[in-house]
N, C-alpha and C positions, 0 to 999 in steps of 0.2 A: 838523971834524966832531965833532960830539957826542955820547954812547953812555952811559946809564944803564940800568939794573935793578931792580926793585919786584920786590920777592916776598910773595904776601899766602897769606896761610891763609883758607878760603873752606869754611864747614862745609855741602857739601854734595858729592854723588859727579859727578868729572867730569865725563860724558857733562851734566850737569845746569850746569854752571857755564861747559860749554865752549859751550852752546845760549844760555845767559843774555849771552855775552860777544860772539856774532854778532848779536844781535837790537836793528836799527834803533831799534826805538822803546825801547828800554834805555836804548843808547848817547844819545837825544835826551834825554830825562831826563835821566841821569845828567849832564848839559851845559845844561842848565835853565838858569843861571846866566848864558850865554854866549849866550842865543838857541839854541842850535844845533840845525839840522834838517837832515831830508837836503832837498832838491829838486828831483834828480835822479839816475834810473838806477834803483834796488832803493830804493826809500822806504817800506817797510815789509816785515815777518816777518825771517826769519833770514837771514844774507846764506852764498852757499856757494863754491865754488872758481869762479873767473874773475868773480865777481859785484863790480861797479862801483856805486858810490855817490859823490854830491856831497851837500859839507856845505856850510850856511854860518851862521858863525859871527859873532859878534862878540868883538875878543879887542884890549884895548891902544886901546880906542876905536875902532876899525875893523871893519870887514865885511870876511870873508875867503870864499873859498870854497876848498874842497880835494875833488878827484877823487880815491878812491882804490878799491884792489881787491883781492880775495883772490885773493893769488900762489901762497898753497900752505895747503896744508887735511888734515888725519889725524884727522879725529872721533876719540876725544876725547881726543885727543894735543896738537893745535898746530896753528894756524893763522897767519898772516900777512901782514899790511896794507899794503901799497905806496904812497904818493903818484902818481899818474899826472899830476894838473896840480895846480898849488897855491900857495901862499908858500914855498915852502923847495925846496931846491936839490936834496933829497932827503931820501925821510922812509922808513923800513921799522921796521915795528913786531911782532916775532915776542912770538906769545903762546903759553905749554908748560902743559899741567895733568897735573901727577903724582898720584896718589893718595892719603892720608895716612889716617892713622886707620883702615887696616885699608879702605879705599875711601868710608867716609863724609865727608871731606873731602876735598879738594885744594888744595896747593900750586900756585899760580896765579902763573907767572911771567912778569913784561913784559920785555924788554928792546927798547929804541929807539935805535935809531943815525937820526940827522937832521942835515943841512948849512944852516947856517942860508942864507938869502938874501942879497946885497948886500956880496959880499965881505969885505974888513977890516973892514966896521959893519958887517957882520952878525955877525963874528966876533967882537967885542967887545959886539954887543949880548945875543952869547948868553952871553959870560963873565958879564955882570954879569946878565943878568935872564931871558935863555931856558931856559936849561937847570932854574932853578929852578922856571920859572912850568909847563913844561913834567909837570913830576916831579908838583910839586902839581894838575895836572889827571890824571895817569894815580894818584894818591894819592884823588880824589874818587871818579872815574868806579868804582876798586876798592872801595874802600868802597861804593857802591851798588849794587856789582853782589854784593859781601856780601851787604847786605840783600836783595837780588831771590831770591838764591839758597835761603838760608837760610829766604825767607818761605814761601815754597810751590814745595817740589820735585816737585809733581803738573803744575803750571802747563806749557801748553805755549806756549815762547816762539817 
């Protein structure tokens, strides 16, 4: 199992970053790169507690697709992402947004715990290149969800 933590500073007030960070068509952008859309389940606006989506991606020359769902929800505290079907053996991705700057920012924290697939090569596939490739995609998606936040905090996502 593998478990890392992103912490980004996000110059806008929770409630604002934590709406930017549910919203389907966000997350597809932010994944531009990779293809990525949903296709089904919640395929667009803000996703909420129990709410299921299917991605599919391209990632490593492949098409993947991953079901996932919001297991636990606290507007605009923390929310959390489960894998229900997918490539990986187990994927939970808890997201926290603290306040900073007096509430005009927040502190936006990922952390991911995920099992890769395919026992020993997966376990070595993730030493040498999952866990990094992993890090630099929740490194991108935050960065864009910077820019979404910061650009228009009137915007309803």
């Amino acid at each position: 199992m593998s478990r890392f933590e992103v912490v980004t500073l996000v110059p806008a007030p929770p409630e604002v970053v934590f709406d930017v960070s549910l919203s389907v068509e966000l997350h597809a952008s932010s994944m531009r790169h990779s293809g990525e859309r949903a296709v089904a389940g919640v395929t667009s606006g803000l996703l909420g507690l129990g709410d299921q989506v299917t991605w599919r991606a391209r990632h490593f020359g492949l098409t993947w697709h991953m079901t996932s769902t919001i297991s636990a929800y606290d507007r605009p505290a923390s929310f959390v992402d489960e894998q229900v079907r997918g490539p990986f053996r187990r994927w939970h991705h808890a997201h926290a947004f603290e306040p900073a700057d007096g509430g005009a920012a927040t502190l936006m924290t990922d952390v991911i715990d995920f099992t890769a697939p395919a026992g020993p090569l997966g376990a070595l596939a993730d030493l040498l290149v999952l866990r990094r490739y992993m890090t630099k995609l929740i490194l991108l998606r935050n960065a864009h969800i910077e820019r979404a936040a910061g650009e228009d905090q009137s915007r309803s996502w």
